[in-house]
C-alpha positions as a Markdown table, in Angstrom:
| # | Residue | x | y | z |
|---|---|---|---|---|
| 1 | Unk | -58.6 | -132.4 | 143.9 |
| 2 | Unk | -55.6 | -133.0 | 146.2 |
| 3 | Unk | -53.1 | -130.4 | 146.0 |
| 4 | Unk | -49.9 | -133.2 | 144.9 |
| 5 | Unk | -49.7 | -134.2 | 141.4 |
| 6 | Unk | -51.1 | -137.6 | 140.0 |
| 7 | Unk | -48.6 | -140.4 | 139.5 |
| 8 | Unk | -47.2 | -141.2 | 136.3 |
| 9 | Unk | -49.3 | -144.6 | 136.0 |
| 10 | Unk | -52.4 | -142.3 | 136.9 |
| 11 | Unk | -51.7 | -139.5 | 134.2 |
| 12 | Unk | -51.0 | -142.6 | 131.4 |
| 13 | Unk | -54.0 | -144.5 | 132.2 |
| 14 | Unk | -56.1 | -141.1 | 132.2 |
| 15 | Unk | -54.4 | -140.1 | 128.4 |
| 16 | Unk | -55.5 | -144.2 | 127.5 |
| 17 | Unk | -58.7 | -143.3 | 128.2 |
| 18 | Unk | -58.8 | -139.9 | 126.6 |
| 19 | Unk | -57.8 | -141.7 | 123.4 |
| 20 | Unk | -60.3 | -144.0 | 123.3 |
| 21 | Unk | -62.9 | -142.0 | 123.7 |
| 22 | Unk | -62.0 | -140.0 | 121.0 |
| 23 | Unk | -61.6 | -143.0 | 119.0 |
| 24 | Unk | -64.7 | -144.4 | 120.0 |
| 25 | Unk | -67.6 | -144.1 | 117.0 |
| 26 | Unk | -71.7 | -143.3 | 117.8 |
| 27 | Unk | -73.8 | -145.8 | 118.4 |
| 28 | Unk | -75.5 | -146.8 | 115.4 |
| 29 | Unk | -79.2 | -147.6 | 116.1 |
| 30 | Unk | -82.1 | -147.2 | 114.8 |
| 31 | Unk | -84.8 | -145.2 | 116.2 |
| 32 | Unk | -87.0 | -146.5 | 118.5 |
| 33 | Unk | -90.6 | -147.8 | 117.1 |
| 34 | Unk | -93.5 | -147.7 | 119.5 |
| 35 | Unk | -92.0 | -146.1 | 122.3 |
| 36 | Unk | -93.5 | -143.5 | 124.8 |
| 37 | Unk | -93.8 | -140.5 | 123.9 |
| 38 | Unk | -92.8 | -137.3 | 126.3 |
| 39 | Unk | -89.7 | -137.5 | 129.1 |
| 40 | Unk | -87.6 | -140.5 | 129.7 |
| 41 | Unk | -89.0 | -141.8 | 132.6 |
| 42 | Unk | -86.1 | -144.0 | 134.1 |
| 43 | Unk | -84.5 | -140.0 | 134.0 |
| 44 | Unk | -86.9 | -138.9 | 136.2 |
| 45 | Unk | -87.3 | -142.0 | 138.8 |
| 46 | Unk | -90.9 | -143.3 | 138.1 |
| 47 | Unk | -92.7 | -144.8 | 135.1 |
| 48 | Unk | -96.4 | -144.2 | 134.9 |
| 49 | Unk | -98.4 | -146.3 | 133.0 |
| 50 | Unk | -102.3 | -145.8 | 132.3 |
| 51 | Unk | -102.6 | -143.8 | 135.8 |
| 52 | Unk | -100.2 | -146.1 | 137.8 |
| 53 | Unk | -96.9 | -145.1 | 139.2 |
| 54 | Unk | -93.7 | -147.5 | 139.6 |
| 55 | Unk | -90.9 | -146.3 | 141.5 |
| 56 | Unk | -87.3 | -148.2 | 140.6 |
């Protein structure tokens, strides 16, 4: 963090955004059906499918 303070226009636009994400509600969706089971694999890089890796 620099050692001056932030600009007025800086400190309002960071308050904005504080507000709305307090405003902001949860998604509402349902769960998903059919998916795979275990660790999200776009999380972890690779997606393995029936013994065969893709890397993204």
């Amino acid at each position: 963090m620099p050692d001056q303070p932030l600009p007025p226009e800086a400190q309002r636009a960071l308050a904005e955004a504080e507000a709305r994400r307090k405003a902001a509600r949860p998604l509402d969706l349902p769960p998903e059906q059919g998916g795979r089971q275990g660790p999200e694999p776009v999380r972890f890089g690779d997606y393995e499918l029936n013994g065969r890796a893709i890397d993204f």
